[in-house]
C-alpha positions as CSV (number, residue, x, y, z in Angstrom):
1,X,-11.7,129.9,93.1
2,X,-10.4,132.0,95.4
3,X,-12.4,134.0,97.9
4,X,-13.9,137.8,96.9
5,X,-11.5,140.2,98.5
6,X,-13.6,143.3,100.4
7,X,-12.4,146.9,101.5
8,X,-14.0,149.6,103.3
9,X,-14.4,152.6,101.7
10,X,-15.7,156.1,102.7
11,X,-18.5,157.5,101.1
12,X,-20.0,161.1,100.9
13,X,-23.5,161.5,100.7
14,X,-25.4,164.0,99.0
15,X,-26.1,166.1,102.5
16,X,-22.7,165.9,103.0
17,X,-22.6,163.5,106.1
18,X,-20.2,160.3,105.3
19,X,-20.5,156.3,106.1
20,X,-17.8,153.5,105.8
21,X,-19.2,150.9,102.9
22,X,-17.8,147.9,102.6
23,X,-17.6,147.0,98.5
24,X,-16.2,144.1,96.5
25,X,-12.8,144.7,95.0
26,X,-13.7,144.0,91.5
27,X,-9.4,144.7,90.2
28,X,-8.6,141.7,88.3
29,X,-5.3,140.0,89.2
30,X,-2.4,140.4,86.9
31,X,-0.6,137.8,88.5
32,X,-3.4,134.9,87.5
33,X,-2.7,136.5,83.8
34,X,0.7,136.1,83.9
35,X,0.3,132.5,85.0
36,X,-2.1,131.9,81.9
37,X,0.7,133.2,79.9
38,X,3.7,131.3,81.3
39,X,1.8,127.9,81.4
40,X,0.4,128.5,77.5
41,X,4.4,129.5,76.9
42,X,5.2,126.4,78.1
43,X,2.8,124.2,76.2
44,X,4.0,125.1,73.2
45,X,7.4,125.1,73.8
46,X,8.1,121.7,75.7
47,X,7.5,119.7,72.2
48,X,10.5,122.3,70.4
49,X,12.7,121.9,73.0
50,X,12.1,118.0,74.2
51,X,13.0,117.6,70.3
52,X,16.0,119.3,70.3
53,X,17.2,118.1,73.8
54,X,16.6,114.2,72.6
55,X,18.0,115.3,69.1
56,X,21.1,116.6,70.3
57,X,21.7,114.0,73.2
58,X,21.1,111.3,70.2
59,X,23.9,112.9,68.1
60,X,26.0,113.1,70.5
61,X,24.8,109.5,71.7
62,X,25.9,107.9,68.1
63,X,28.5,110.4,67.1
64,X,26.6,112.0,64.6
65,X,27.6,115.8,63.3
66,X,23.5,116.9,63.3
67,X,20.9,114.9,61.8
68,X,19.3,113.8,64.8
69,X,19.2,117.2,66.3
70,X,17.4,118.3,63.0
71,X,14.7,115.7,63.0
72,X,14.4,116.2,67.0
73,X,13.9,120.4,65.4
74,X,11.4,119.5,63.0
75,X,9.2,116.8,65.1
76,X,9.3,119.2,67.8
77,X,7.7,122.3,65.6
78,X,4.9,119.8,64.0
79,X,4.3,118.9,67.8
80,X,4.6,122.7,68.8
81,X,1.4,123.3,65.8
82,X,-0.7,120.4,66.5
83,X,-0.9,121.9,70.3
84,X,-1.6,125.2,68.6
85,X,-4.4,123.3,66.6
86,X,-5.6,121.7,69.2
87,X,-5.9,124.7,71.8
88,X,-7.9,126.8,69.1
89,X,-9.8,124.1,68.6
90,X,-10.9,123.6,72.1
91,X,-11.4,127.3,72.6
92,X,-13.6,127.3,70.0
93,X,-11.8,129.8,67.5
């Protein structure tokens, strides 16, 4: 976890007078988000597209017009849902 970033900020009192306080910056991080996002993204996908990839390299491979590539397509999709399955499963939903 990455250290608490701190600013210094200037504060007014009620008499008017003002101090320097030094506070926690509490802003969340979009960029951790976006990480969550692209590695999720990725999870999912990689079964689709290792599928297709191995599919299509088959077909071409053995000559084939697309039957590999189709059951690369389909394996890859009920590998895409299990993931899905198993990531709401662990997250408790």
């Amino acid at each position: 976890m990455a250290p608490k970033k701190t600013r210094i900020i200037t504060k007014v009192k009620p008499d008017g007078s003002t101090e320097k306080v030094e506070m926690h910056d509490t802003r969340k991080s979009h960029s951790g988000l976006r990480m969550e996002y692209l590695n999720l993204g990725g999870y999912l996908m990689t079964p689709l597209l290792l599928g297709l990839g191995l599919g299509y390299a088959a077909d071409k491979a053995l000559h084939l017009d697309s039957t590999f590539t189709i059951i690369g397509i389909v394996i890859g999709t009920l590998l895409l849902f299990y993931n899905l399955y198993s990531l709401t499963k662990e997250n408790g939903s």
